[in-house]
C-alpha positions in Angstrom: 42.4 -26.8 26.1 42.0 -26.8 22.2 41.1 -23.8 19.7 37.2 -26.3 19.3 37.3 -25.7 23.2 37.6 -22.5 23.9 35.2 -21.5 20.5 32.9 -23.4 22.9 33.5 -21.7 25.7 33.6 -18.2 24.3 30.2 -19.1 22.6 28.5 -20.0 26.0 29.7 -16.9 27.5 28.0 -14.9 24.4 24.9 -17.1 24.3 24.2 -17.3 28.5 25.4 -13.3 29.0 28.7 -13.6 31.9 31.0 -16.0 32.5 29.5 -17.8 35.6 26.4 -19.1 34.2 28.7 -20.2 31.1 31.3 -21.6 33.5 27.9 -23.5 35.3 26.8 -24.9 32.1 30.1 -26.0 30.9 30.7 -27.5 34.7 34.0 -24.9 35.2 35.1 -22.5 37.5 34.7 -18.9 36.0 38.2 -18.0 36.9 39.0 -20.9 33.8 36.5 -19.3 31.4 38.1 -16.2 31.7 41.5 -17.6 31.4 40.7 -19.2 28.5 39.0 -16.5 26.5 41.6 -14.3 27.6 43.9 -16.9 25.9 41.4 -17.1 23.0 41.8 -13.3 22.6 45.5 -13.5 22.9 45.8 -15.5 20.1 43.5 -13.8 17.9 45.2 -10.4 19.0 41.9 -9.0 19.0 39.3 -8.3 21.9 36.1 -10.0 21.7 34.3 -9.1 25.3 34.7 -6.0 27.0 34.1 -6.8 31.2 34.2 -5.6 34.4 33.6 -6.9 37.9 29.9 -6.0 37.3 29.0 -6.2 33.4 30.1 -7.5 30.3 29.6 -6.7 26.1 30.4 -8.5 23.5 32.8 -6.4 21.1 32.3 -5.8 17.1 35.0 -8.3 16.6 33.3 -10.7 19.1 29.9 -10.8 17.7 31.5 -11.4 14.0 34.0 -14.3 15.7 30.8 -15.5 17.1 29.0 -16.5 14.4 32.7 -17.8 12.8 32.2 -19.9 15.5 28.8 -21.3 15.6 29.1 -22.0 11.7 32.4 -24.2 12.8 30.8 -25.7 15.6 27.6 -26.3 14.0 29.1 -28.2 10.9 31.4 -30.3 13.2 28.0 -31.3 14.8 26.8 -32.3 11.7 30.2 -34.0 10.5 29.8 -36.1 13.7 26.1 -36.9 13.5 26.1 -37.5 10.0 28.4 -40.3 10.9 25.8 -41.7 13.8 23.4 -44.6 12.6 20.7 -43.7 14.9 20.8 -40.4 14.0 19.5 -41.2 11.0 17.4 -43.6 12.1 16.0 -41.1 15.0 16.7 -37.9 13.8 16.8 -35.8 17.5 17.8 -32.3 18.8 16.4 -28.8 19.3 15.5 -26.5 17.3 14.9 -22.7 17.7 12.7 -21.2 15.9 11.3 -17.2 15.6 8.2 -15.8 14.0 5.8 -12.9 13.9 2.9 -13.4 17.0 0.5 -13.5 14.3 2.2 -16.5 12.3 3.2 -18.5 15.3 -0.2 -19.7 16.8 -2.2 -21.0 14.7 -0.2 -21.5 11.6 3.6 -22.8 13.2 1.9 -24.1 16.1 -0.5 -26.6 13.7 2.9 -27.5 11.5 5.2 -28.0 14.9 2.3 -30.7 16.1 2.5 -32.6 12.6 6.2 -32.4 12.4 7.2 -33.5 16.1 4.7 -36.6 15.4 6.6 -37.8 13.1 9.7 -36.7 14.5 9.2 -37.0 18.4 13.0 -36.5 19.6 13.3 -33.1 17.7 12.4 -30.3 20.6 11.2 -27.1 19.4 11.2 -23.7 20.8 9.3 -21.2 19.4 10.5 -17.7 19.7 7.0 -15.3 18.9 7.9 -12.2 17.9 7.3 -9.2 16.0 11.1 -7.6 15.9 13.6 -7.9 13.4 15.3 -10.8 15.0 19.3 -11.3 14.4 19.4 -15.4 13.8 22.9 -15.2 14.6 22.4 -12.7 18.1 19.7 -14.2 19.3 20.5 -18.4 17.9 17.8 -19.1 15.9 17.8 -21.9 13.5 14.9 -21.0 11.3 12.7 -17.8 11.5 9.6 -17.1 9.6 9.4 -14.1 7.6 6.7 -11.7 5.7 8.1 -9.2 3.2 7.2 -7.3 -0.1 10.7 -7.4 -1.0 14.1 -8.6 0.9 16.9 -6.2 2.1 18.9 -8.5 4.1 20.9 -10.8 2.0 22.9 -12.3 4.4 20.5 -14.6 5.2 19.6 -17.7 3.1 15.6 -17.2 2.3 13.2 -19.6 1.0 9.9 -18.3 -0.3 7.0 -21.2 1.3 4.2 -18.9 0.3 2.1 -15.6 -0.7 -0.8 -13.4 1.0 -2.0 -10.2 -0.2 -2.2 -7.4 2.2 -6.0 -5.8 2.3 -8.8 -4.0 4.5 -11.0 -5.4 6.8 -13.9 -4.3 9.2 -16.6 -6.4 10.9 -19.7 -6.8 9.6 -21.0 -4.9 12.7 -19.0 -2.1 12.2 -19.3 -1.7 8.6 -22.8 -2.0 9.0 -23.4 1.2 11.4 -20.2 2.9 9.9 -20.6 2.2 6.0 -18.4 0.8 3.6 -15.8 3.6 2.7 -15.0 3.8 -1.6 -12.5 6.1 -1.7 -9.4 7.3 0.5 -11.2 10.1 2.0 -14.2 8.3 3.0 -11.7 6.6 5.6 -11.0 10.1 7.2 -14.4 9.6 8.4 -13.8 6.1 9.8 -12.1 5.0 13.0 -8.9 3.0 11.5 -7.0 0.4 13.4 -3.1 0.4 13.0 -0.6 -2.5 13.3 2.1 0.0 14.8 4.6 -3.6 14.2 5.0 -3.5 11.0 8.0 -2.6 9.5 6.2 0.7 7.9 6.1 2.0 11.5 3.3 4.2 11.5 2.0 3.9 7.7 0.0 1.7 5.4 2.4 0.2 2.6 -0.1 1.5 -0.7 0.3 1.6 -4.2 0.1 4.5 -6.6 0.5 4.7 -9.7 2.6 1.4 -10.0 4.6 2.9 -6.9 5.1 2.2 -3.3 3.5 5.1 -1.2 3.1 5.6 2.4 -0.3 6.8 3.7 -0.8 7.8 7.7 -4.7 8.2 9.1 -5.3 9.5 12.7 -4.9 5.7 14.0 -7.9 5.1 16.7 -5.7 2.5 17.7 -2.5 1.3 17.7 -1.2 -2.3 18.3 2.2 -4.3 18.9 0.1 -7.7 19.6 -1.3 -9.4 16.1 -3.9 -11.4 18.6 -5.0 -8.2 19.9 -5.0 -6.2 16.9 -6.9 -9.1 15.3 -9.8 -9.2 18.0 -9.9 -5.3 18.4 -11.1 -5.5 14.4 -13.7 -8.8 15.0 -14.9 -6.4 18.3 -16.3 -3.5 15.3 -13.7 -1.3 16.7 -12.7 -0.4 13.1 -11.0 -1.0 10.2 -7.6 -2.3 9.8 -4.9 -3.7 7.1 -4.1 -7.6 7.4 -2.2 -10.3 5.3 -5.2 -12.0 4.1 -3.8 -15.5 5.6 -4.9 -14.0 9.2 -8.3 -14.1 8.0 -8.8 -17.6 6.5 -11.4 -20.7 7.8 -12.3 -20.2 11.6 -10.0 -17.0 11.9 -12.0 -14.7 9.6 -14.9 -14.5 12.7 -16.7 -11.3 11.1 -14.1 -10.2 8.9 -15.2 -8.3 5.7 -12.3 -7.5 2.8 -13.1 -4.0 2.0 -11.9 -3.5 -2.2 -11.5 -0.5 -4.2 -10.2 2.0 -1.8 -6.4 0.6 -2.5 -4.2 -1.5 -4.2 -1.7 -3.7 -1.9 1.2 -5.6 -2.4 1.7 -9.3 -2.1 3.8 -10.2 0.2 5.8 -13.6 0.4 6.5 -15.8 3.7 10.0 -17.1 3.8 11.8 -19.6 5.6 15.2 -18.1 6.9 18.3 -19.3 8.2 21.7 -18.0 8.8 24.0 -18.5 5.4 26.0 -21.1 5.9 26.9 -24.4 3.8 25.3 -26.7 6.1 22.7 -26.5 8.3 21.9 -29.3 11.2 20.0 -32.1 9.6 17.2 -32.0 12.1 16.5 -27.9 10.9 16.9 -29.4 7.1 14.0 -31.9 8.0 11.9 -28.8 9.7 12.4 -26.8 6.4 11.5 -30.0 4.2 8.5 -30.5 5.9 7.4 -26.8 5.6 7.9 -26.7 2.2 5.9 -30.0 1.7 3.0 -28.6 3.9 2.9 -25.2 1.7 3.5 -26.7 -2.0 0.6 -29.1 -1.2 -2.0 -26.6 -0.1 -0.8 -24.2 -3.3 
């Protein structure tokens, strides 16, 4: 078995978890997956899974061969497809794809619909989810991002749009509760805490041209955008939102509250693990993206 063989093998173990659901998929025994990672390991004189009769873990040195491996892999695919005339023609495949619970339904979901008419043999799964997702840990092709400002650069980022972040209450709520004007007018109000975000338990302000962190004695705390975003429509206080969430149909009651903070903006980026290429059928996912966002600016 070649070196392109057993990088295949030793990614299916990593991807599927043990060796006998890799040895299933890859229609082996799971005595000859070991072998051959064990073989693999030889070679690179270096141990990439730690296992046992009952467990396994993927080593440092595994995890970084890993993605070695899947960049290698990948660009073979697309070497070999490139060279395909129907795959041009008919541009087909899957494509993973992770973003926050907020962003995935409505906003991904509407774009996914567009995309896969026009490209109906290009499957998509869409990963919903509020953690820092590893692309190369976890496979994604493309993951959706919000951020003031990126720490990560090991990541290729493209920037598709910008929302502010701001207060809102329901019209109900501000009604019987009054509109706070200052920051300590909200120690008076019941406030609503995206416990998410990637400020754990603050809201991102700015002070004086600086970044501050502000906590309140959160009525509420959510992990759920959905449910964050109909505990504020319910009245059941006031909460901090990318304004995109509350746009068209899905502002409901919504009211922006000004003048008790300045917020940042924050950008939406398409990412995807660094890398020269990329499959064609994620390329045409993150063209069309980028159409659908430059024409709406």
């Amino acid at each position: 078995m070649d070196k392109l063989r057993n990088m295949q093998l030793f990614c299916r173990v990593v991807e599927l978890g043990n060796f006998a659901k890799a040895a299933k998929a890859m229609n082996l025994t799971p005595a000859i997956v070991g072998r051959h990672i064990a073989n693999l390991e030889q070679s690179l004189e270096v141990r990439l899974i730690n296992r046992t009769t009952r467990s396994m873990e993927v080593t440092p040195a595994g995890q970084e061969y890993y993605g070695g491996c899947k960049a290698v892999l990948e660009n073979i695919e697309v070497l070999e497809q490139s060279l395909l005339r129907s795959y041009v023609e008919e541009p087909k495949g899957f494509i993973r794809v992770a973003a926050p619970d907020g962003f995935a339904s409505p906003y991904l979901l509407d774009h996914v619909i567009g995309f896969q008419e026009r490209y109906p043999q290009i499957h998509i799964d869409i990963v919903a989810d509020n953690e820092r997702t590893d692309l190369i840990k976890d496979n994604i092709d493309l993951a959706i991002r919000f951020a003031i400002s990126l720490e990560d650069s090991s990541y290729v980022a493209y920037p598709l749009t910008h929302t502010k972040l701001a207060l809102f209450g329901a019209v109900k709520y501000l009604e019987e509760h009054g509109v706070p004007q200052s920051i300590s007018d909200l120690n008076a109000h019941d406030c609503l805490h995206f416990g998410a975000s990637r400020y754990g338990g603050f809201w991102p302000v700015i002070k004086n041209g600086e970044t501050k962190k502000i906590k309140l004695p959160w009525k509420l705390s959510f992990s759920n955008t959905h449910i964050y975003m109909d505990a504020l429509t319910r009245g059941l206080g006031i909460g901090l939102l990318p304004e995109i969430f509350v746009s068209g149909n899905n502002a409901g009651n919504l009211n922006k509250i000004e003048g008790v903070f300045d917020f940042h903006e924050i950008t939406i980026y398409a990412m995807y693990p660094s890398r020269h290429y990329i499959p064609h059928r994620v390329k045409l996912f993150l063209e069309y993206l980028k159409a659908a966002y430059e024409g709406a600016s």
